[in-house]
C-alpha positions as MATLAB code, in Angstrom:
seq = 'XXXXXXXXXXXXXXXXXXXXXXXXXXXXXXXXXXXXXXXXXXXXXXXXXXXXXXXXXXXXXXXXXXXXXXXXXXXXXXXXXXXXXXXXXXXXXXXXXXXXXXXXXXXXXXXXXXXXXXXXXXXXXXXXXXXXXXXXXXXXXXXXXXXXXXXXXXXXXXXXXXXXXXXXXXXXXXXXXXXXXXXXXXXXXXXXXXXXXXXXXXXXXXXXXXXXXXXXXXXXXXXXXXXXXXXXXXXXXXXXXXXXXXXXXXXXXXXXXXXXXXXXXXXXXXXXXXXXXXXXXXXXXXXXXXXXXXXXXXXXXXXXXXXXXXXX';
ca = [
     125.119  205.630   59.878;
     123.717  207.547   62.178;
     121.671  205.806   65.487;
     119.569  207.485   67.889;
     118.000  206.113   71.390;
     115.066  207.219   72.735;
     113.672  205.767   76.194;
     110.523  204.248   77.516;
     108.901  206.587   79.297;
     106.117  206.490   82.607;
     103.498  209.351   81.428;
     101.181  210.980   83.870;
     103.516  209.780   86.737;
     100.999  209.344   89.532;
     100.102  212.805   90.138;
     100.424  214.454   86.823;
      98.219  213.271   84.347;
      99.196  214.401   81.580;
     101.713  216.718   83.307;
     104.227  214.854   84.618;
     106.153  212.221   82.721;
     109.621  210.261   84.099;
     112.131  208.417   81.400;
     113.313  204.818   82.958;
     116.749  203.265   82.141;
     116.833  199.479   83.559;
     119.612  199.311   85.741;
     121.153  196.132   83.830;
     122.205  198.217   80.999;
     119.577  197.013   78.449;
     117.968  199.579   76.388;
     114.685  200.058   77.261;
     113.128  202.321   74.209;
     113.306  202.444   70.465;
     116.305  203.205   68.080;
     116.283  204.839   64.673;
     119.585  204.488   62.367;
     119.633  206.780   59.694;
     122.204  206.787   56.604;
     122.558  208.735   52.753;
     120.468  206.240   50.539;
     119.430  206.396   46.269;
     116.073  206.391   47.176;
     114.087  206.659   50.628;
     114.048  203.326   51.767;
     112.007  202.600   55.167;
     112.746  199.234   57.019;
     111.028  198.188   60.894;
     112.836  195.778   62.650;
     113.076  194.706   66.149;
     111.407  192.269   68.589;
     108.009  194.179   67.836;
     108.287  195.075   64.514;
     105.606  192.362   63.399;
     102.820  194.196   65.815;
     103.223  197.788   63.915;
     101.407  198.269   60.156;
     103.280  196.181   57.177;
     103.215  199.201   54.560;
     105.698  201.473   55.099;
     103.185  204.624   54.580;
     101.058  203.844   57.822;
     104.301  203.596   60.243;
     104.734  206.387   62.250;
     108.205  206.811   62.016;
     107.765  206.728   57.998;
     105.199  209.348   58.074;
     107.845  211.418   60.420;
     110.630  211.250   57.626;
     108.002  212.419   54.826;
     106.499  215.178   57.090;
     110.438  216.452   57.834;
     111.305  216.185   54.121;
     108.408  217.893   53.114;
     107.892  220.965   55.883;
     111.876  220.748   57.713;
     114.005  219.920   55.298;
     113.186  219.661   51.322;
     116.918  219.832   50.060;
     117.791  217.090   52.778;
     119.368  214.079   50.430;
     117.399  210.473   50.295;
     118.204  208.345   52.963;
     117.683  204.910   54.326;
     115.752  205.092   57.952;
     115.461  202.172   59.710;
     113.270  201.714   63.093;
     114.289  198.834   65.811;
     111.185  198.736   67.527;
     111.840  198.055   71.088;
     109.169  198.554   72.942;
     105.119  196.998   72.492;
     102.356  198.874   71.589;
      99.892  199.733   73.945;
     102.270  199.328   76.446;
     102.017  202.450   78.231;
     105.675  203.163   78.115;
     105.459  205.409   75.373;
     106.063  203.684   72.692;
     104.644  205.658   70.321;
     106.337  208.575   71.596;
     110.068  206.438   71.340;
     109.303  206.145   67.720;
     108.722  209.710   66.698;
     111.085  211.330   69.084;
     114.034  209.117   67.796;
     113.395  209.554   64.274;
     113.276  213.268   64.636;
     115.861  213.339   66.247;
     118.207  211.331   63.753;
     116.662  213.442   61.217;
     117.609  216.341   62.740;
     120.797  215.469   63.006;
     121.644  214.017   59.897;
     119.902  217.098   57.858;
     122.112  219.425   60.091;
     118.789  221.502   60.678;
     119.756  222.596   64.042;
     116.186  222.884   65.395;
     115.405  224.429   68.306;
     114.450  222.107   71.813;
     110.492  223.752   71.607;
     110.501  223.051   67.929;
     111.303  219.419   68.151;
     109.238  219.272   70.708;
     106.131  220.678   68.985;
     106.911  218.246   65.892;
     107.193  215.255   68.218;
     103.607  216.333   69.819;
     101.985  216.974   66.744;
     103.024  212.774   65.380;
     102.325  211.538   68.962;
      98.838  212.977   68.558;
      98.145  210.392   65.432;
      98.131  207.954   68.036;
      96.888  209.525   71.320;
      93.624  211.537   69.707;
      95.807  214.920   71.273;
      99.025  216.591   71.724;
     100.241  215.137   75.315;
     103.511  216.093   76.211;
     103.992  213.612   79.422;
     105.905  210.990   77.187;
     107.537  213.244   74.542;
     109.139  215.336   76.549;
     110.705  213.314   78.947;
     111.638  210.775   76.286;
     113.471  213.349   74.831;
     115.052  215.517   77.301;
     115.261  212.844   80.039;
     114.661  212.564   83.759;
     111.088  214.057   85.035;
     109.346  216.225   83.486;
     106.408  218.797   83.733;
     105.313  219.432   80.684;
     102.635  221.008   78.798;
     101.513  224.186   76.504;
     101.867  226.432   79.363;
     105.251  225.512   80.908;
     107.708  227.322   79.486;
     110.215  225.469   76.734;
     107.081  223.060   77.356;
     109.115  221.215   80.299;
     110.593  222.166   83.230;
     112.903  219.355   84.920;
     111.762  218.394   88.284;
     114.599  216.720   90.599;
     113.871  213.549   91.747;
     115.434  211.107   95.211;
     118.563  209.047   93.529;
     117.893  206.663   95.919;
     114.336  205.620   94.521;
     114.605  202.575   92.132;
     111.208  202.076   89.601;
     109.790  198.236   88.777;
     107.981  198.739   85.734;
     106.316  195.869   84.622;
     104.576  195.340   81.563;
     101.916  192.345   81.881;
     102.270  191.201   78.218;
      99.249  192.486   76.645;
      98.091  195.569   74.999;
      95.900  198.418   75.932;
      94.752  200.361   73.542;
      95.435  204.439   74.812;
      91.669  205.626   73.422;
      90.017  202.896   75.325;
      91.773  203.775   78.389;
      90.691  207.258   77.701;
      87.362  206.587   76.913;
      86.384  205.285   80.793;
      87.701  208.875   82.170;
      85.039  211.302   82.952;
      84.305  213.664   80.673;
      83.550  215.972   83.114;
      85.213  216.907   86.991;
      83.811  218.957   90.164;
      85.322  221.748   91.335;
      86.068  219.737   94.300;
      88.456  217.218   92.570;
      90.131  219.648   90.353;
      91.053  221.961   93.240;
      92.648  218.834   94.959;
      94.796  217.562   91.583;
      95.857  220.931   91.228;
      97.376  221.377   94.792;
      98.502  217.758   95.138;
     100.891  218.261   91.624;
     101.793  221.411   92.736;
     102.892  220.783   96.421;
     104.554  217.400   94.699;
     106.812  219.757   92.153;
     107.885  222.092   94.865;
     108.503  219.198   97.613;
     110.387  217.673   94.733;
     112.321  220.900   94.235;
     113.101  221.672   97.718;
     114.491  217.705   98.161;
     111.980  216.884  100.683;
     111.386  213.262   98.771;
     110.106  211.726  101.156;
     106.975  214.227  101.741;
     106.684  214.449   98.374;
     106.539  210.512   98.105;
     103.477  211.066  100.574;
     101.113  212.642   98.058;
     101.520  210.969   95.086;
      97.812  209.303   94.647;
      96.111  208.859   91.225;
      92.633  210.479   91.637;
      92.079  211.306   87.772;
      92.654  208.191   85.515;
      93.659  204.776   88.672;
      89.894  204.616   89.905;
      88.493  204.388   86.569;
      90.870  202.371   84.318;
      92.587  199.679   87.471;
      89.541  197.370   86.314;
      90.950  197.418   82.409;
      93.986  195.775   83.425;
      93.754  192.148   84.712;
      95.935  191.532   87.996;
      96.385  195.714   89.047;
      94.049  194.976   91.886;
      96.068  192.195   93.513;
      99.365  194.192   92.851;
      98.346  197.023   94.510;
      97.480  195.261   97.613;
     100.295  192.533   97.698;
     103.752  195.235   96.533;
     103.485  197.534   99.502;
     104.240  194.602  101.751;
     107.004  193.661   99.439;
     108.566  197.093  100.354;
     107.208  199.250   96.992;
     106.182  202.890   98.402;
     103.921  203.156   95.395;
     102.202  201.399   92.886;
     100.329  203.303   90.053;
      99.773  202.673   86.419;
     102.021  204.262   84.137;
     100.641  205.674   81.404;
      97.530  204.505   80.114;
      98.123  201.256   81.409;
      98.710  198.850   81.231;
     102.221  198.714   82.694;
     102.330  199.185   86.482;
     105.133  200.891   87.817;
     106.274  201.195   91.611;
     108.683  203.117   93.821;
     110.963  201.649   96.264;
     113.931  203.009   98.278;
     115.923  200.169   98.249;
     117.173  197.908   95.553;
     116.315  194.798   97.853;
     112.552  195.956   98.243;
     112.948  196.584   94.378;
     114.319  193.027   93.699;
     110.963  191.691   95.768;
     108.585  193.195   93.775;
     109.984  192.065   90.774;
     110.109  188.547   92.102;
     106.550  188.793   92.415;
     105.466  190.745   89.702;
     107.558  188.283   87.353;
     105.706  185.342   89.106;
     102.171  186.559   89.400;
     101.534  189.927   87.070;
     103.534  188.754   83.588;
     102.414  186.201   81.101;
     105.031  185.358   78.598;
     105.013  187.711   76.724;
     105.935  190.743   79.149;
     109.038  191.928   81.239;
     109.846  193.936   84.084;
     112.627  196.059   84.670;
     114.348  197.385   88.013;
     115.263  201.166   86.673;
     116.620  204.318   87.864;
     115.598  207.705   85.929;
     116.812  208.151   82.268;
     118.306  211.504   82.601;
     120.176  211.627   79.323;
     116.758  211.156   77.448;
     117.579  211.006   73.702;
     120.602  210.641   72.248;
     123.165  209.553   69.731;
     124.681  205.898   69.949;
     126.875  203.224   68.906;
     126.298  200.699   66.886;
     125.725  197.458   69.449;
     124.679  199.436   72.302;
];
């Protein structure tokens, strides 16, 4: 048997919509992300299990991860033998943790490995884009990429490899806390602007790029200073119930930010110390969760995907 991990993810990352993308491992241990275990089967068998299984389509032909191992027989790897793929699903839908993204880059991955294929980092990474796109209306890179390659990432058609790894402050610890209800990515999508002035996309443009290079030169706490949501916070923060009150009520708590990761409608925040960390959780357990979410104090994923154990 062969298992693959693949972690949440926090796309657009403040400054970066859909340019910058960070992969989050809670510091507790737990697994935050999806895992596919692949094995040599009779037949192609296709089982979803997992504390999220019963949210994703019953038939086997409208899963994501299904439609993954019949795209990689059929256009990877037509000799590759039948198998039995199974997908834990991890992580809620319309999360904005990339959950979409944990499913297709894990199952590619196993597949990969299993089949022996060998492909190349931009060719996974251009087959993981193309599935993620069933689900996001386009081929975003800001949760594939650093899902699979870890830490944070700019990413897109232009960057070359399609990600460059940005370093990040190893002091900064991430709340990420998912409210316990779904939003659905084209929704969130669809109360953007179709349309920006020159004005604003003169400003995005220098804030991500004076972030990436204060990021690369270590000067984290400059960096730290610029990261504001201009493109996507202003018009979706109304979409998720309880942002508002966050936003004001964390900073006094110690967070250093508080954005929206993803689509929404997880909220994630930056603190420099695990106490401040600790406080934010406190509150966002008390006042920003309904039973069915979770928060997570996390640290950067810099591993991204990869091979596990069995009980991991």
């Amino acid at each position: 048997m062969i298992s693959f991990y693949a972690p949440a993810s926090i796309g657009n990352f403040c400054v970066g919509f859909d340019s910058l993308g960070a992969a989050l491992a809670p510091i507790s241990g737990e697994l935050l992300g999806d895992v596919v275990n692949v094995k040599a089967a009779e037949q192609d068998t296709f089982v979803c299990s997992g504390p999220y299984a019963d949210k994703l389509p019953g038939e086997a032909h409208e899963n994501l991860a299904y439609q993954c191992l019949v795209h990689f027989r059929e256009h990877v790897a037509p000799s590759m033998p039948s198998v039995y793929l199974e997908l834990e699903k991890r992580l809620p839908i319309g999360s904005g943790l990339g959950s979409s993204a944990c499913s297709v880059v894990a199952t590619f991955a196993a597949l990969n490995e299993f089949a022996q294929t060998n492909l190349s980092q931009i060719e996974l990474i251009e087959l993981m884009a193309d599935f993620e796109a069933k689900v996001s209306g386009a081929r975003h890179y800001d949760n594939i990429t650093p899902c699979y390659l870890g830490g944070l990432q700019l990413t897109a058609d232009l960057v070359p490899n399609k990600a460059l790894s940005v370093p990040v402050d190893s002091d900064w610890y991430y709340v990420a806390a998912y409210p316990g209800f779904a939003l659905n990515t084209a929704k969130a999508r669809s109360v953007l602007p179709k349309q920006r002035s020159s004005s604003e996309a003169i400003e995005f443009a220098q804030r991500l790029s004076s972030f990436c290079l204060l990021m690369q030169t270590e000067q984290f706490d400059l960096a730290l200073s610029l990261m504001k949501d201009d493109m996507a916070e202003p018009y979706r923060h109304a979409l998720i119930a309880g942002f508002t009150q966050a936003k004001t009520a964390l900073p006094k708590l110690g967070a250093e930010l508080v954005s929206i990761s993803g689509a929404g409608p997880t909220l994630f925040t930056i603190c420099k110390t695990k106490q401040a960390a600790e406080q934010c959780q406190a509150w966002l357990n008390e006042y920003y969760i309904n039973e069915h979410g979770f928060s997570h104090i996390c640290k950067l994923d810099h591993k991204g995907t990869r091979a596990i154990s069995q009980g991991e």
